[in-house]
N, C-alpha and C positions, 0 to 999 in steps of 0.2 A: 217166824224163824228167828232165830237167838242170836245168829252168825250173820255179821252184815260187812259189806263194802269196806275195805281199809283195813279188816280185825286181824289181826295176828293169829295165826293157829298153827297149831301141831297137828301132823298126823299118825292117828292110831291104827290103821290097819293098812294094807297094801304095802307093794314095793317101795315106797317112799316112808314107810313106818318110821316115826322118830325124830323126820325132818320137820323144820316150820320155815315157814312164808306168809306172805300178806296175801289177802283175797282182793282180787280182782275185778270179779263179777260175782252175782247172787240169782239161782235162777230160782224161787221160792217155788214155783209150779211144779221143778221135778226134785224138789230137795236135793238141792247138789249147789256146791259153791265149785269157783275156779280160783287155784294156788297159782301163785307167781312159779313159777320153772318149776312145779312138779306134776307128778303121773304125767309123764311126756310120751306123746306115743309116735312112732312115726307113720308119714300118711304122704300116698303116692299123688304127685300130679302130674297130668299129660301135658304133653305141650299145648300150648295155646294154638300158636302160630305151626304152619307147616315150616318142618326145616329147623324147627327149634327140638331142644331134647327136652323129655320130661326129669321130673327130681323127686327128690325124697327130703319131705320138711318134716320136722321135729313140730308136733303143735302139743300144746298143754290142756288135757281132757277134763270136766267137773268130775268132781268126787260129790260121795252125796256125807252128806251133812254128820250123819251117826259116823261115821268115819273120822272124823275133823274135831278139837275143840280147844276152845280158848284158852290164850296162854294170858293166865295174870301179868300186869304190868308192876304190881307189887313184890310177888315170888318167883317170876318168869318158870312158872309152870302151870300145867293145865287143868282147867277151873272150870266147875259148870255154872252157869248164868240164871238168876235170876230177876224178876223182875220189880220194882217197888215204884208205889205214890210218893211224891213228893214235892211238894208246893204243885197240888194238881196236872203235876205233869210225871208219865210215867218213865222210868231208868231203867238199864239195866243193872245189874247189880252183880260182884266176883261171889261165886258163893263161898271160895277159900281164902278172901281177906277180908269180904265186906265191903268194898268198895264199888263205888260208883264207875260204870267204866265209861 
């Protein structure tokens, strides 16, 4: 997976098109990342306790990954990733500046 922990990304499809956030989490097994405060869906919970009410929380759902991509740190817009050797260790790479990201 191309998209990891901490990366900056925009998103291209869904209700949040257009928006960027930082990732969160990375579930690589279902290709999907999790954005800071976006695709927020709300989701009911019962009371715990008797005597208590239940509520309605706003939680932030994965997106999967073809959805999401990288915003250059060079041209703050969004870049697809490649990968390169270098001094035996491998990098990712901007494919729209060339940089190491």
């Amino acid at each position: 997976m191309k998209i990891r922990k901490n990366d900056n990304v925009i998103i291209l499809k869904g209700k949040d098109r257009g928006k960027s956030g930082k990732v969160l989490e990375v579930f690589p097994k279902l290709d999907k990342v999790l954005v800071e405060g976006k695709n927020v869906a709300k989701k009911r919970i019962g009371s715990r306790k008797t005597g208590r009410k239940g509520q309605v929380v706003e939680v932030s759902v994965p997106i999967h990954v073809s959805n999401v991509s990288l915003i250059d740190s060079k041209t703050k817009k969004p870049t697809r990733v490649s990968f390169k050797i270098e001094k035996d260790k491998k990098v990712r790479v901007s494919k729209k500046s060339g940089d190491v990201i």
